[in-house]
C-alpha positions, -999 to +999 in steps of 0.1 A: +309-314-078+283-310-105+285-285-129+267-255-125+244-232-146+246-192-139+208-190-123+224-223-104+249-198-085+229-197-048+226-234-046+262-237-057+269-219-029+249-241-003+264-270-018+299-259-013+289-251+027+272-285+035+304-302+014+329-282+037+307-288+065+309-323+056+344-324+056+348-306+087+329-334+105+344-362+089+377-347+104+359-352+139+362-312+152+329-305+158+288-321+158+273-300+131+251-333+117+218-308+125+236-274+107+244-299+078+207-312+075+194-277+079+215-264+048+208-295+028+168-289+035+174-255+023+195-262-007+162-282-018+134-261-011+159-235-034+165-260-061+127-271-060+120-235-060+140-224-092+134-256-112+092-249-108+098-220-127+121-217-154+125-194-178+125-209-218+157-197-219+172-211-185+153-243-199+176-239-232+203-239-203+194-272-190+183-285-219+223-280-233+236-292-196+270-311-204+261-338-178+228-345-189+222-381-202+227-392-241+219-413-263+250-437-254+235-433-218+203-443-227+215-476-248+234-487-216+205-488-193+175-495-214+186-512-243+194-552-244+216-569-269+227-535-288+240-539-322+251-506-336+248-505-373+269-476-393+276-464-429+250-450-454+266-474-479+269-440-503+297-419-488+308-426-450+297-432-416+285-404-391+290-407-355+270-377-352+237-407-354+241-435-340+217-465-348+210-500-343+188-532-335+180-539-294+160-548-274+136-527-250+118-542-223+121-576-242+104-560-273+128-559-305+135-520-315+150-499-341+167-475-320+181-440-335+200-407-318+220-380-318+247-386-298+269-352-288+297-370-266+308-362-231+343-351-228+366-332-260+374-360-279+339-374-276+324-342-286+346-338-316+340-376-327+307-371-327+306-335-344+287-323-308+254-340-326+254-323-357+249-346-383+258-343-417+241-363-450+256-392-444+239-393-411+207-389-421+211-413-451+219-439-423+191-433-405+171-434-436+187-468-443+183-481-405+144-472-409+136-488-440+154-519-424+133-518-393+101-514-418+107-543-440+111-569-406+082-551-389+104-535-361+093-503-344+115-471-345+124-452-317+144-423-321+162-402-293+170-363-305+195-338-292+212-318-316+215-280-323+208-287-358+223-299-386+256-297-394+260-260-416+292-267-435+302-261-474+309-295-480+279-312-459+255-291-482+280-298-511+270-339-504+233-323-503+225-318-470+189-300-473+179-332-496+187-361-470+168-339-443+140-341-462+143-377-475+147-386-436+117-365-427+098-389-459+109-417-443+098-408-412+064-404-425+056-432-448+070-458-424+038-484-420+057-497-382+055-477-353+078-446-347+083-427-312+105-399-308+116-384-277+134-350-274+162-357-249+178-323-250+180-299-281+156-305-308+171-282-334+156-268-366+155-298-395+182-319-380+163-324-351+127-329-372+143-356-396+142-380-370+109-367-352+082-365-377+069-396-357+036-411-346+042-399-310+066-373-301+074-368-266+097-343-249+117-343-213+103-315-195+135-290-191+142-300-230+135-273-257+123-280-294+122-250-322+131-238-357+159-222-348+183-217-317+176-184-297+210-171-303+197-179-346+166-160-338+178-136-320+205-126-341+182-128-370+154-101-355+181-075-332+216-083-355+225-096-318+225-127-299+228-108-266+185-106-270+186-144-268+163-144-239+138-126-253+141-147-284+134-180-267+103-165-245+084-154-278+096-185-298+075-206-271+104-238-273+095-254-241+077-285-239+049-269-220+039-242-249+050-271-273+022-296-262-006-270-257+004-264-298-001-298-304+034-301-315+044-328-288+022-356-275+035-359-238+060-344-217+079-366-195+089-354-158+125-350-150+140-350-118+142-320-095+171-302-107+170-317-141+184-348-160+215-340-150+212-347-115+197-378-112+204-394-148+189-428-140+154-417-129+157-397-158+166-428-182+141-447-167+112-423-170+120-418-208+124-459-211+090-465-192+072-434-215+086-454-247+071-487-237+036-476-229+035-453-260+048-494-280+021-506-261-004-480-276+006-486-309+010-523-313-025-527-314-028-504-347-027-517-387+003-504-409-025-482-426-038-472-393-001-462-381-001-442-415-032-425-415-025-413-379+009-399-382-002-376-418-038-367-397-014-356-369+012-336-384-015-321-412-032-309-377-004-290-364-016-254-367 
């Protein structure tokens, strides 16, 4: 059974009837093939129901689903001929980004993500996606490789946000944010981002100051985490509902801004429940945005990424 959110609850419940149901008639007791179709037409119309319309902060929900794809995900059913690449050849290696040289629909990538893990020892391997400096140093190093063989980045974000401890700002955290944002934006080869899940505060923009940024559409992308804001403006996280409706974090409010380009469709129900339509939607939105670019000059790919970001507000 999949995991369930707390606004899920009712079509939990259906679920659990058409699986008992199921269960009942595999055991031969009773025709109920009609009762079953009945409850799964109606644990649709619910799920179609809630999914059109979602608050921002049952999209922050989703968007931090445990069973929603990542970047490991992604590099198993897009990517050909994957060769990670790790170390920031100054202090370490940070599972928290992971990076390498593939291929994507035949075309030769730079691909970079957060990866948060899916089980305990995943999740602590990967510090749940929070990088720290050496992380951000490797993507700076991964990028300026990709720029010097003429390779287009991609970058895949989902984390909460940078990793906040003493000795990650000790090893000068705020710096190699900002040198990854630099190298972000003076990179003369193509760079589209995609928010996958959480795009958090400057550990989410280091890797998304790109020429197009595209977002998932139950995905969320801000400053600050509600619970952050929230705690900030009450002294409580229990107002993080309100935070995340006036923070407008959803890719709807986020491409009206201009801050996103494009907002990919997820399946009904969310990544989560259907993760290979999902992959495939963000792999097919990468390639035609590729496409789009190709045709431009290093000082055209430039000039568009500053007159983009420079336009933001």
């Amino acid at each position: 059974m999949p995991t369930f959110l707390d606004f899920e609850k009712p079509i939990a419940e259906l679920e659990a009837r058409v699986q008992d149901l199921r269960e009942t008639a595999q055991a031969g007791a009773l025709n109920i093939d009609a009762e079953i179709e009945k409850l799964e037409a109606k644990s649709q119309k619910m799920l179609r129901d809630i999914y059109g319309k979602l608050t921002p902060w049952q999209k922050t929900q989703v968007a931090r689903h445990p069973e929603r794809p990542h970047f490991k995900d992604y590099v198993t059913a897009l990517i050909e001929d994957f060769i990670p690449l790790a170390g920031d050849r100054s202090f370490g290696e940070d599972q928290a980004i992971v990076g390498g040289l593939g291929r994507l629909g035949g075309r030769k990538i730079m691909l970079i993500g957060h990866e948060k893990g899916d089980d305990t020892a995943s999740r602590l391997r990967h510090n749940f996606g929070m990088a720290k400096p050496e992380g951000y140093r490797k993507a700076i190093r991964l990028m300026a490789l990709a720029d010097r063989f003429g390779l287009p980045v991609v970058t895949l974000v989902d984390t909460p946000g940078a990793f906040p401890g003493v000795q990650a700002e000790e090893r000068g955290q705020a710096e190699a944010i900002a040198r990854s944002t630099e190298q972000c934006l003076s990179l003369s080869v193509p760079l589209v981002t995609v928010i996958v899940g959480e795009g958090g505060s400057g550990g989410a923009i280091a890797l998304a100051a790109a020429s197009r940024v595209l977002m998932l559409e139950h995905a969320v992308y801000a400053v600050i985490s509600p619970e952050g804001c929230a705690s900030i403006l009450w002294r409580t996280a229990d107002k993080a509902a309100e935070a995340a409706e006036a923070m407008r974090i959803t890719a709807g409010d986020l491409q009206q801004l201009g801050v996103v380009d494009g907002i990919i469709p997820e399946p009904v129900g969310g990544a989560q429940r259907d993760p290979a339509g999902a992959i495939a939607a963000v792999g097919g939105a990468i390639q035609a945005e590729l496409d789009t670019l190709s045709g431009f000059s290093p000082d055209q790919i430039r000039a568009g990424r500053r007159a983009k970001f420079l336009s933001i507000g």
